[in-house]
C-alpha positions as CSV (number, residue, x, y, z in Angstrom):
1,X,0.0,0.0,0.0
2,X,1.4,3.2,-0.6
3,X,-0.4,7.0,-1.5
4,X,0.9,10.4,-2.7
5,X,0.9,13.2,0.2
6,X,-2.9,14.2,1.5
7,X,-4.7,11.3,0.1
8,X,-5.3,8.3,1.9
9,X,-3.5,4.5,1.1
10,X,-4.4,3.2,-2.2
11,X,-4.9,-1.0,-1.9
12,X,-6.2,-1.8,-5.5
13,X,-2.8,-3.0,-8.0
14,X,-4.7,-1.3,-11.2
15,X,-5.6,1.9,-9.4
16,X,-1.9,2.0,-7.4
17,X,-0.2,2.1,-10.7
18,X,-2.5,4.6,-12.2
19,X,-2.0,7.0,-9.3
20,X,1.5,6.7,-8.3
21,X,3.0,5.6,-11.5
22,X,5.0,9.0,-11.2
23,X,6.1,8.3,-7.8
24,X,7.3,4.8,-8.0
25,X,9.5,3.1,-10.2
26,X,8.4,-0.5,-9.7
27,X,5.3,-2.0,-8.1
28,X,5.3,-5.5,-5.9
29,X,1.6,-6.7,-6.0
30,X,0.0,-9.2,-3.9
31,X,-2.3,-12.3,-5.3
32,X,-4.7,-11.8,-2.2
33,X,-6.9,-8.3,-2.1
34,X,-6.3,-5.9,0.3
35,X,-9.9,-5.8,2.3
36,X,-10.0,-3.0,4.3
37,X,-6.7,-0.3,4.3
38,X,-4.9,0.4,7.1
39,X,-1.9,3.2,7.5
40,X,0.5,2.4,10.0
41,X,0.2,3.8,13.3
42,X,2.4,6.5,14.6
43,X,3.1,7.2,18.4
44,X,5.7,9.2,20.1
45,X,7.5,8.7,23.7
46,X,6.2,11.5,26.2
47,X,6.7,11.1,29.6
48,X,8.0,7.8,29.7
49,X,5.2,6.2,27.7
50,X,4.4,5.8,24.4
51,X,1.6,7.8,23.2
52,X,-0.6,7.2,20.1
53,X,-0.4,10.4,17.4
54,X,-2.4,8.1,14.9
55,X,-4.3,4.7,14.7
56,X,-3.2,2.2,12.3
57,X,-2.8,-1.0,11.4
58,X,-2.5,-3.3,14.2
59,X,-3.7,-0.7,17.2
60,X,-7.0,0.0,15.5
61,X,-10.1,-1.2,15.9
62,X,-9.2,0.0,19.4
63,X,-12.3,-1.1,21.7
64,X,-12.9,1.0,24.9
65,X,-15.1,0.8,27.6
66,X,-17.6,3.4,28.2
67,X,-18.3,4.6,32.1
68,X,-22.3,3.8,31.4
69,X,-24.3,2.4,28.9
70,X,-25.4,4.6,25.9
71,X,-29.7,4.7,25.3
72,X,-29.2,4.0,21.6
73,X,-26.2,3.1,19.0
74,X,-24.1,6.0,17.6
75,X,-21.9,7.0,14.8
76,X,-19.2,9.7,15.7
77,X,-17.6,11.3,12.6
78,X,-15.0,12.9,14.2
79,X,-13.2,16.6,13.0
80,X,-11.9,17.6,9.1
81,X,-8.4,16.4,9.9
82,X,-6.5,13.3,11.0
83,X,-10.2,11.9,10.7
84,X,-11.2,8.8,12.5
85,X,-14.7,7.7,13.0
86,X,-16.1,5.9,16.5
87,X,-19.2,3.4,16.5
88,X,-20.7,2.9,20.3
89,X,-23.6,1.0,21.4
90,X,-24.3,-0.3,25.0
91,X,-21.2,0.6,27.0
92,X,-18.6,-0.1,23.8
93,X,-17.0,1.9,21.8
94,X,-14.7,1.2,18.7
95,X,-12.5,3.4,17.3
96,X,-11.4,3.8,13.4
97,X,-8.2,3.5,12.0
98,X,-7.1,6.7,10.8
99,X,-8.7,8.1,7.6
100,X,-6.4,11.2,7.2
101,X,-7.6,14.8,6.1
102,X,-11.0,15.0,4.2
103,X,-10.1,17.4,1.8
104,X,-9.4,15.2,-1.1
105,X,-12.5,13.2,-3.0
106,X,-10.8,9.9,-2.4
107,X,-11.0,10.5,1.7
108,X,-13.9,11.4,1.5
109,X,-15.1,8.1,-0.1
110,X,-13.2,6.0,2.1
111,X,-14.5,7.7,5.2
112,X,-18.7,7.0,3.7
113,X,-17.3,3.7,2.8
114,X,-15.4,2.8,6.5
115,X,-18.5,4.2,8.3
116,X,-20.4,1.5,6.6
117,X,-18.1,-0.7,7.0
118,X,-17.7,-0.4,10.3
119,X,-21.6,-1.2,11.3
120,X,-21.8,-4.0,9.2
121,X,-18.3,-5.6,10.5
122,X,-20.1,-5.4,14.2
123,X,-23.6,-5.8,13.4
124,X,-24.7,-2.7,15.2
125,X,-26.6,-0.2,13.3
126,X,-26.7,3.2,14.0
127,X,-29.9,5.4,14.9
128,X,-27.8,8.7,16.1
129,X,-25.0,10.6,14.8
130,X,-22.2,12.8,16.0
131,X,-20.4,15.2,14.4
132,X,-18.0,18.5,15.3
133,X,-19.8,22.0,15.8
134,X,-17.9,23.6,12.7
135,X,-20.7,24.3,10.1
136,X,-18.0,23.9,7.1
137,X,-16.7,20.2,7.7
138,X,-17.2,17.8,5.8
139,X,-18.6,15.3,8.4
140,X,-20.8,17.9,9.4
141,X,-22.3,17.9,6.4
142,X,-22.0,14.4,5.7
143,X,-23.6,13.6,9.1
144,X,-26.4,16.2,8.6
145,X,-27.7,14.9,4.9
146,X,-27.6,10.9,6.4
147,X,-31.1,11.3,7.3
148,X,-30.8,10.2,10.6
149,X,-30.6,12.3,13.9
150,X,-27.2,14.3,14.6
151,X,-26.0,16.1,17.4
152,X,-23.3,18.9,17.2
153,X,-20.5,18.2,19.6
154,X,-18.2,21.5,20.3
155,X,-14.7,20.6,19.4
156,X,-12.7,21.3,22.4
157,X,-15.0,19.7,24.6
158,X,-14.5,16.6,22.9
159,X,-10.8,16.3,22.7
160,X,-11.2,16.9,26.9
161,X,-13.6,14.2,27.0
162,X,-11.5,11.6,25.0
163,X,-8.9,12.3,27.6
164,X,-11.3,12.3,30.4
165,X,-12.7,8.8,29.6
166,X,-9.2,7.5,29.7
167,X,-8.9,8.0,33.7
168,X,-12.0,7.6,35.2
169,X,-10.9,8.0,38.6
170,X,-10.1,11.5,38.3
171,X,-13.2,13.7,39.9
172,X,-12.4,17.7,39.5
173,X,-10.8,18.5,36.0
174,X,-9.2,21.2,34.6
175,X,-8.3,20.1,30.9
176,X,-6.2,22.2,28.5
177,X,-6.9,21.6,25.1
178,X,-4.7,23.3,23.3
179,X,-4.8,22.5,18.9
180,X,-4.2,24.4,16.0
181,X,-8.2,25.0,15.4
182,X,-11.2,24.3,16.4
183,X,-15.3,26.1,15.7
184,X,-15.8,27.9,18.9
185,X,-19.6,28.5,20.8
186,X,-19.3,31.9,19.1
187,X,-18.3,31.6,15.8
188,X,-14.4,31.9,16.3
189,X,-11.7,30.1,15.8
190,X,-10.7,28.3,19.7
191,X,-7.7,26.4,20.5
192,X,-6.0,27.6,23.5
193,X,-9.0,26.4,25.7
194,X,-9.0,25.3,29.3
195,X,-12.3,23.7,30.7
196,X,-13.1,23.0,34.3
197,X,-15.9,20.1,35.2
198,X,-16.0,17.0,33.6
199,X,-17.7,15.0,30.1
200,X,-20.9,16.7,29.7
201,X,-20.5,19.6,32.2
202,X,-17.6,21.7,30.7
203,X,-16.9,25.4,32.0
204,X,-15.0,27.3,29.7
205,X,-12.5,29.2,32.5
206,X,-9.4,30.2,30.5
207,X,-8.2,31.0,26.7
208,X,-5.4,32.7,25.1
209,X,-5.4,36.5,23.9
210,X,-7.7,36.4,20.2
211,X,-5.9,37.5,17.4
212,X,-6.9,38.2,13.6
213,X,-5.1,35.7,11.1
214,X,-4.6,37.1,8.1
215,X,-5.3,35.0,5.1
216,X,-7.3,32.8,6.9
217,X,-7.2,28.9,6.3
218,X,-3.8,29.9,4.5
219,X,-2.2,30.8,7.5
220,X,-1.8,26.7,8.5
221,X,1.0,26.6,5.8
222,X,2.1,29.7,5.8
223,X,3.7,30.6,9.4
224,X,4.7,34.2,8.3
225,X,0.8,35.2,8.3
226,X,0.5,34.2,12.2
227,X,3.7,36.1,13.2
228,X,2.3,39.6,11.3
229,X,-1.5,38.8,12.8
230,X,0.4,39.1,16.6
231,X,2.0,41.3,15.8
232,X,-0.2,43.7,14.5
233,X,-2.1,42.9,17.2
234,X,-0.2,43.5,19.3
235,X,0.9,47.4,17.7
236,X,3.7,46.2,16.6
237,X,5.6,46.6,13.5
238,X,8.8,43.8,12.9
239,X,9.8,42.7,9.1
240,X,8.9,38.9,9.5
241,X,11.1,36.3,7.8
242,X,9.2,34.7,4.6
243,X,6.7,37.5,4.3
244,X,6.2,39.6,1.1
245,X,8.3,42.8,1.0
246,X,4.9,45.0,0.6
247,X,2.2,43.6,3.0
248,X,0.0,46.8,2.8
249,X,-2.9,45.2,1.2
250,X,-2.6,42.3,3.1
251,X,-2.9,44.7,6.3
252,X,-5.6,46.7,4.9
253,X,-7.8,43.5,4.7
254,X,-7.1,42.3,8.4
255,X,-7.6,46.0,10.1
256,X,-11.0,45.8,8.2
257,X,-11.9,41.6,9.6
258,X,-11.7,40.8,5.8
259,X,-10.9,36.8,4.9
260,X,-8.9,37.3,8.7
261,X,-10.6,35.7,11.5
262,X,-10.3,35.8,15.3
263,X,-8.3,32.7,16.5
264,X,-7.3,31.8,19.9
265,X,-5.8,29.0,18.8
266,X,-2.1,28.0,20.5
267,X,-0.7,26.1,17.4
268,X,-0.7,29.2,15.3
269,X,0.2,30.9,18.1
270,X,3.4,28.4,17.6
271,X,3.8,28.8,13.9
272,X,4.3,32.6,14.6
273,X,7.2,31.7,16.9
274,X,8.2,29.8,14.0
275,X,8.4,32.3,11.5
276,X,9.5,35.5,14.0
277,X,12.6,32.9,14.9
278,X,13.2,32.4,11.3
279,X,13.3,28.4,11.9
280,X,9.9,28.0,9.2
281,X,8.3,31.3,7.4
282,X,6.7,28.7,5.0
283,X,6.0,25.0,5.8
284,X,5.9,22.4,3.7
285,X,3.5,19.7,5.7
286,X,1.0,20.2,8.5
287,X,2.6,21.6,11.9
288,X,6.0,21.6,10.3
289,X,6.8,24.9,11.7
290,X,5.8,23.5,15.9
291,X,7.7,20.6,15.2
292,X,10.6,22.5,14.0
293,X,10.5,25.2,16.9
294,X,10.2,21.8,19.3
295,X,13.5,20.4,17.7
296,X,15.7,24.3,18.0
297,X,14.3,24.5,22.1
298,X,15.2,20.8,22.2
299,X,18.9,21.7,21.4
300,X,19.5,24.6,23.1
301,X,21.5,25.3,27.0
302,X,20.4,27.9,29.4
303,X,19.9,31.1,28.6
304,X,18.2,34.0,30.2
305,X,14.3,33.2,32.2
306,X,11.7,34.3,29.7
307,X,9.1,37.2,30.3
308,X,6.3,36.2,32.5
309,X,2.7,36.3,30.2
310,X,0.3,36.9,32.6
311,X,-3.7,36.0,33.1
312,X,-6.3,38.6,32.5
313,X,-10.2,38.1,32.7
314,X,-12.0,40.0,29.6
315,X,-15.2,41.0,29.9
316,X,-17.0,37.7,29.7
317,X,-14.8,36.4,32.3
318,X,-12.5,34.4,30.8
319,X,-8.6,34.2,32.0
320,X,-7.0,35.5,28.8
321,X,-3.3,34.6,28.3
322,X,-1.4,37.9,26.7
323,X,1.6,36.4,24.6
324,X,2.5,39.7,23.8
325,X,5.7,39.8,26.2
326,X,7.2,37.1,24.2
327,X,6.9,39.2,21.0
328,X,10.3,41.4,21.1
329,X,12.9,38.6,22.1
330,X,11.2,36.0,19.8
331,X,12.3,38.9,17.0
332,X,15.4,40.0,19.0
333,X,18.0,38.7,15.4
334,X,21.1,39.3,18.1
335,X,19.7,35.9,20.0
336,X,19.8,32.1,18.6
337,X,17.1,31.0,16.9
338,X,17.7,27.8,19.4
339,X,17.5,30.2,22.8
340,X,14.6,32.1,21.8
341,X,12.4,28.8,20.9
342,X,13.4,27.1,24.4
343,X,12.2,30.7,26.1
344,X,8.7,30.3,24.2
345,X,8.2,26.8,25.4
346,X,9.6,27.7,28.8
347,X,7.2,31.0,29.3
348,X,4.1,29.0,27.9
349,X,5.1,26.0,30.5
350,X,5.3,28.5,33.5
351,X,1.8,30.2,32.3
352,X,0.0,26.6,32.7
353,X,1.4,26.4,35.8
354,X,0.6,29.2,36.9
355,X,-3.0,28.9,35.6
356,X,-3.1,25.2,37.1
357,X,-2.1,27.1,40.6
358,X,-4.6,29.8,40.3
359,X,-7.3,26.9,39.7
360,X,-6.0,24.9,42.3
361,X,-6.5,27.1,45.0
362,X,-10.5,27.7,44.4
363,X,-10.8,23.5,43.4
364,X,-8.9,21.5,45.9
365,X,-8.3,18.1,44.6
366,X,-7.4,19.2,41.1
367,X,-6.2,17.3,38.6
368,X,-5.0,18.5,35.4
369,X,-5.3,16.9,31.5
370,X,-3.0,18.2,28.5
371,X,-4.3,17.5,25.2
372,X,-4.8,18.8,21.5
373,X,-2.4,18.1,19.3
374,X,0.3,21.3,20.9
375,X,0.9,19.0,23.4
376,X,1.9,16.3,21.2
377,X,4.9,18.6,21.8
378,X,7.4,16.5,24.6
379,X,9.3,19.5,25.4
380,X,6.0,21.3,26.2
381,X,4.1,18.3,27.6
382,X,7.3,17.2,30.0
383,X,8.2,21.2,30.9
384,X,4.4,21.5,32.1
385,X,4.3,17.9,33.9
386,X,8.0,19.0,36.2
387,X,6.6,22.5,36.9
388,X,2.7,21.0,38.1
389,X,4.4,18.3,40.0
390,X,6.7,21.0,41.7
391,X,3.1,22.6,42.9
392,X,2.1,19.2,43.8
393,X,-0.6,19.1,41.1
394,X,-1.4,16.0,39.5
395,X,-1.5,15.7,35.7
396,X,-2.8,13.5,33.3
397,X,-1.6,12.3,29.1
398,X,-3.6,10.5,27.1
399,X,-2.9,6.5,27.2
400,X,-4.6,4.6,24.2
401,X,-6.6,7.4,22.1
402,X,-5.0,10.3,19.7
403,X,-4.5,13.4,21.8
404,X,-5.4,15.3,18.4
405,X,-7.8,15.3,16.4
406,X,-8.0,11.4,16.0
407,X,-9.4,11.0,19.4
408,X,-12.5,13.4,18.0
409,X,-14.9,10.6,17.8
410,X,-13.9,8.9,20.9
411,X,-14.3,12.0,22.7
412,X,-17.7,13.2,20.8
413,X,-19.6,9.8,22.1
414,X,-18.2,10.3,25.9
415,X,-19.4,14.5,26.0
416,X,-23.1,12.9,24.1
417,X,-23.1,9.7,26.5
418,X,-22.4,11.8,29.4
419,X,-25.0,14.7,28.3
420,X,-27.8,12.3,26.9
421,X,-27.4,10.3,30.9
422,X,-26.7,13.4,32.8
């Protein structure tokens, strides 16, 4: 099995040499027919245990226990990207192998054809679906034309379900779900969410400081765009490696809201560390310019403590984190790209620490979850874990699901189950 870059595996001989016959040279075929295609699982040690980034052949179908039974069978269909889908009846519920992104017309067919495939291999037929809040996704759409009922589940509240589900013995949460994007309860862009509660009773309590991303959806392979949207938000003027010489239209558009929408999200948050550092102005694949940032912090000594970012409630409420303090030394030329990438992940370590503290002191008993795909990040993940265990906080990783957005679906059947049976 093999596939070009965004699409998923291909499995039939005819239709392998017809799509990657300008990739590969030769082709070894098989006598026996590939029934059902599998990519091959990815995980990644964090914390002294190996953590799942994606589902794949031979960890998926992963079958997990639900806390109660559900009234009815569901179908989850899980987010736009790194899709898996999750079928639960009774008190199981089994997880897809990874689909990919559900951009391209051949994911798309092979999720409608899994989600079939996937009732008929357990003899359980649906009579619900669930699907992410985020009126544009494909499975949003897919689930809302099936004909049968569907329930919205908000993105962010999912992904701390998932991670919920998998420690059951933990009674006061606060979760930090920190991702590259995700359709918030007012029509922005979330992803540097924390949540107090637990599945099905989720308080929003803290975010990070909105910004306007210029460009839009472009922005995710584009770093550049991130690092002029803080820092024009910011006030700030900084030429920014990879951008266009003459970015007066651009910022024209994003003073007036135009194709540049608010985001709290902490991955682009990362890619504009990325590109103010120089490390990734432009990336090549998805999260390129996090992973590279990760990799510059991983190899650099001490240097000088970073700026504290501290926590402001807006209007509504909400702790705010202002990143803005980071802005000047992540553009300071006169410092290693290597120094100033360890002080991001350092400052951003201390601030969920801090947050965690604050939290702790009003909910006794706290434990904290990290997940999202940001803290899919070891440097991060480990940095946070030292500094809560320092405060004597306890903190939780997901075990067997997808912190990202694989573990969607999981996580959209626990915040229903729990909702449905509250």
């Amino acid at each position: 099995s093999g596939n070009v870059s965004g699409d998923p595996v291909v499995t039939d001989p005819e239709e392998a040499e017809a799509l990657l016959g300008g990739v590969a040279d030769g082709f070894l075929h098989h006598d026996r027919p590939i029934v059902r295609p599998a990519d091959d699982p990815v995980l990644r040690p964090v914390a002294g245990a190996a953590r799942p980034l994606r589902l794949g052949r031979g960890t998926a179908p992963l079958e997990l226990e639900l806390p109660r039974a559900l009234p009815e069978p569901v179908l989850a269909a899980g987010g736009h990207m790194k899709a898996t889908i999750a079928l639960a009846w009774e008190r199981r519920a089994v997880v897809s192998p990874h689909v990919g992104d559900l951009e391209a017309p051949r994911a798309r067919a092979l999720f409608e054809r899994l989600a079939a495939d996937l009732q008929r291999l357990y003899g359980v037929r649906a009579r619900r679906l669930l699907h992410d809040a985020h009126p544009d996704y494909f499975t949003t759409r897919w689930a809302r034309a099936a004909g049968l009922p569907a329930r919205a589940v908000q993105h962010h509240r999912a992904h701390a379900s998932a991670l919920a589900a998998e420690h059951p013995e933990v009674e006061r949460w606060l979760v930090l779900a920190w991702d590259g994007v995700g359709y918030g309860d007012d029509g922005t862009l979330w992803g540097g969410e924390a949540f107090l509660g637990r599945p099905g009773a989720w308080r929003r309590v803290a975010s990070l400081r909105p910004f306007r991303l210029p460009g839009a959806g472009r922005a995710a392979r584009e770093p550049w765009r991130s690092a002029l949207g803080v820092l024009w938000e910011a006030g700030l003027e900084r030429p920014v490696p990879g951008a266009p010489a003459d970015v007066g239209l651009l910022r024209a558009a994003w003073a007036r809201g135009r194709n540049a929408p608010r985001t709290s999200a902490a991955g682009r948050l990362f890619d504009a560390a990325a590109a103010l550092t120089g490390l990734c102005p432009v990336a090549s694949y998805e999260g390129e310019g996090p992973m590279r940032l990760e990799a510059a912090a991983a190899r650099a000594g001490g240097g000088a403590p970073p700026p504290a970012l501290p926590w402001r409630a807006d209007r509504d409420g909400i702790l705010r984190l202002d990143w803005a303090p980071l802005l000047p030394a992540l553009a300071d030329t006169a410092r290693a790209p290597e120094a100033r990438a360890a002080a991001f992940h350092e400052a951003l370590a201390r601030a969920v620490a801090a947050l965690a503290g604050r939290m702790a002191r009003e909910t006794p008993g706290l434990t904290v979850g990290l997940c999202g795909g940001v803290f899919q990040n070891r440097l991060l993940a480990e940095r946070c874990l030292a500094l809560l265990g320092e405060r004597g906080i306890g903190v939780r990783l997901p075990v067997r699901v997808p912190g990202n957005d694989g573990g969607l679906a999981f996580g959209q059947v626990v915040e229903a189950l729990h909702a449905w049976t509250a």
